[in-house]
Residue, then its C-alpha position, 0 to 999 in steps of 0.5 A: x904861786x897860786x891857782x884860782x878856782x871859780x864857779x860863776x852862777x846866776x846870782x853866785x860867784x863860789x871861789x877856792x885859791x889852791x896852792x900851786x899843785x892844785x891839791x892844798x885849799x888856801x881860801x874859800x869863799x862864796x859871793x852870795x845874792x847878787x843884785x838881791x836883797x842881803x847879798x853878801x861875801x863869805x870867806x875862809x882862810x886857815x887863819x880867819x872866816x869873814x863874812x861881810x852882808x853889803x849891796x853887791x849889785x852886778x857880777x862885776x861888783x862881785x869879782x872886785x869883792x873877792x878880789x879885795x878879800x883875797x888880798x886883804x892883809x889881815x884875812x886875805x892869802x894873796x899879796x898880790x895878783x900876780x900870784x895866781x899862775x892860772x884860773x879854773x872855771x866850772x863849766x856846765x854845758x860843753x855838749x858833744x864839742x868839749x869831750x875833755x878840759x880845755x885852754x880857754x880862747x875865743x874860739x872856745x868861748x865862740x862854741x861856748x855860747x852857741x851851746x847856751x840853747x843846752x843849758x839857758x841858765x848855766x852857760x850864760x852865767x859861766x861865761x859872764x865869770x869866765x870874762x870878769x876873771x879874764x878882765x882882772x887875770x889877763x896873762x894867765x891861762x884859763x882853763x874851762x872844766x865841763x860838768x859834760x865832758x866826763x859823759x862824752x865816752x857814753x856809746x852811741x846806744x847809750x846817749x841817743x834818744x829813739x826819736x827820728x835821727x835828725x833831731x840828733x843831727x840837727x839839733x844835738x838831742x841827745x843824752x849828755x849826763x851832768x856831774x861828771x867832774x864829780x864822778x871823775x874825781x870819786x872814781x880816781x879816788x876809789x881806784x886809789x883807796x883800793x890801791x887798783x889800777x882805775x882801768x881795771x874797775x867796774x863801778x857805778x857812781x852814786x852822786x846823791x845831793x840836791x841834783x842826783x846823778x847815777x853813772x856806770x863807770x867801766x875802766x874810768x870811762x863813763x858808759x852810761x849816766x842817769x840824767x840825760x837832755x835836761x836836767x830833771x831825768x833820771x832819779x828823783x832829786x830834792x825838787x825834780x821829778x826823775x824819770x816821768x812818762x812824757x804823756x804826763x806833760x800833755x795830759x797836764x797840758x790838755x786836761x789841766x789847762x797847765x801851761x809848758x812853763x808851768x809844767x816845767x815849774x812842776x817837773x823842775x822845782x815842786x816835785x822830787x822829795x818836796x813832792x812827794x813828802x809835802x814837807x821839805x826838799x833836805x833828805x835830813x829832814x825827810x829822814x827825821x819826819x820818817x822816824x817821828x812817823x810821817x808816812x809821806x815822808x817815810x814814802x819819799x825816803x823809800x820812792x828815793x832808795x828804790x830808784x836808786x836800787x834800781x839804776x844801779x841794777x840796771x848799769x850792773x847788767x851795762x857793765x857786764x858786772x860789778x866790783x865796786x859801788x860808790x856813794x858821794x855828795x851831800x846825802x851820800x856822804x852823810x845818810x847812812x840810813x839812805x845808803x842802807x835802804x839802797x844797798x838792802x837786797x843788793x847781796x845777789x849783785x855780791x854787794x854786802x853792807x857793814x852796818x856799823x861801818x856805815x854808821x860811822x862814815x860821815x863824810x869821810x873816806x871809807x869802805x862800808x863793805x862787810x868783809x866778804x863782800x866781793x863788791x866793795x862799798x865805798x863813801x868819797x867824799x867828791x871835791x869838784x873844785x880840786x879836779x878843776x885845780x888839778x886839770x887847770x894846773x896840768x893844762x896850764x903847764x902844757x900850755x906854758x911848755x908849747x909857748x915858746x920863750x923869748x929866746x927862742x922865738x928869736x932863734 
């Protein structure tokens, strides 16, 4: 028995099989480039990695593509679909209704679209993989896993913008925060290589990739996050622009003649590392162009480390203290160099950084504190779709326990 995990995106369709505890990878997969030139579907199993470039021009041609590899006899790792006991879906918009994981009904799937105003290019495009895997799955439970959901703990004071207040009543502008399926897997696995009960934790939690979130994490709970309404908030990421002063969009708009959509282009996919380097979106070359001298490139990575720095400063003071700090994704796992320029002058919050250990974690779990520093430093690497495997699974149990059996329907 197995469980699916999907992530259905505008042009994508990622997917893992997990085994039936959800905690052991059988196949990954992505369906790439959909309804465009060179779409193709990769796939990997521990007995073979395919990948196959062919026209796949709908999401629906997609799903079947996936299928057929999964129970392929050669390369697959089903023998049939009656296998998979449940389906995961990554989510990203759940608002201030999904404030945890949920059973996927029609009811759902109703609140679901009307949240889509909040995320115009996720939420469609999860509730198109949510219906083509419920058309080819459709007597297994599917479990919906909100990006937001983890954020929804945040106080009143912490997710509300000083706009009148009907704006909040009327139309839910508020903060809601994203990647906190990540931050909730990275801050139970913290808890677990410190061998400390997750209540008892101070953290803050540095997701640092192409997207960047910062979010304090008092006990397991999120209490404040740094990206907020949109997603271009908070630090500066690989293309998007971090916090801005909202002046600049009608300074841009009244002295540049810049339209909302191309001002919205500029925050969104021509700022950030891009930028402010000129160079390149990927902090591997933002670091190597650094080192060879490039000084627009040497100010992205210093711009990058000092907001960073500062967030966690910030959420410090929010937490009323400090016991552990937590580096994952792509940059925060694999850039020693950024880690050390974030943690550099950090020794007045008790953070102290081991150089070599640094170093030498790359992508792997570790602590990266000198030994006498009262806050541990750690890298975790994040897995996001094995949290969804794991609330699928427990969801899915809950909802086999309450569905009575035939026999007792019948009593």
């Amino acid at each position: 028995m197995k469980v699916l995990v999907i992530n259905c995106g505008s042009s994508t369709i990622k997917y893992q099989v997990y085994d039936a505890q959800g905690k052991v990878v059988l196949a990954k997969g992505i369906v790439a480039r959909l309804g465009e030139k060179g779409s193709y579907l990769s796939q990997q199993t521990a007995h073979s990695d395919v990948r196959r470039e062919l026209p796949i021009a709908s999401h629906a041609e997609g799903f079947q593509l996936l299928v057929q590899a999964l129970l392929d006899p050669q390369d697959g790792v089903l023998g049939d679909l009656s296998e998979i006991i449940a389906v995961g879906h990554r989510t990203v918009h759940g608002g201030d209704v999904f404030v945890e994981s949920s059973i996927i009904t029609d009811e759902v799937i109703r609140k679901m679209e009307e949240l889509i105003p909040l995320a115009p290019i996720h939420n469609p495009a999860n509730l198109l993989g949510i219906h083509e895997a419920m058309r080819i799955f459709p007597n297994v439970p599917h479990v919906a896993v909100f990006d937001t959901s983890f954020h929804q703990t945040m106080p009143r004071k912490a997710f509300l913008y000083a706009l009148p207040y009907e704006y909040y009543e009327k139309h839910k502008i508020r903060k809601y925060g994203f990647h906190g399926t990540s931050c909730r897997y990275v801050s139970q696995e913290a808890a677990r290589m410190l061998n400390r009960p997750i209540e008892a934790l101070k953290m803050v939690i540095c997701h640092l990739g192409n997207g960047v979130t910062i979010a304090a994490v008092d006990g397991g709970r999120s209490i404040d996050t740094s990206i907020g309404f949109a997603t271009f908030s908070g630090v500066m990421m690989g293309t998007r622009s971090g916090d801005i002063d909202p002046g600049l969009t009608f300074f841009l708009n009244r002295q540049s003649g810049m339209s909302l959509e191309q001002i919205e282009n500029l925050y969104y996919h021509e700022s950030g590392l891009l930028g402010v380097s000129g160079v390149s979106n990927d902090m591997r070359v933002i670091v190597d162009q650094a080192r060879a001298g490039n000084d627009r490139c040497q100010l992205a990575l210093e711009m990058f480390a000092y907001r960073v720095k500062a967030y966690i400063g910030a959420y410090a003071a929010a937490l009323g203290g400090l016991d552990v700090l937590v580096f994952t994704a792509g940059i925060g796992e694999n850039a020693p160099v950024v880690r050390e320029a974030i943690c550099e002058g950090l020794g007045f919050l008790g953070i102290g950084l081991d150089r070599a250990k640094n170093e030498q974690a790359l992508a792997i779990q570790s602590d990266i504190s000198l030994a006498q520093s009262r806050v541990r430093v750690l890298v975790v690497p994040t897995n996001e779709e094995q949290m969804i495997a794991l609330d699928t699974v427990r969801l899915a149990e809950l909802a086999r326990h309450a569905t009575p059996s035939p026999s007792e329907r019948d009593r």
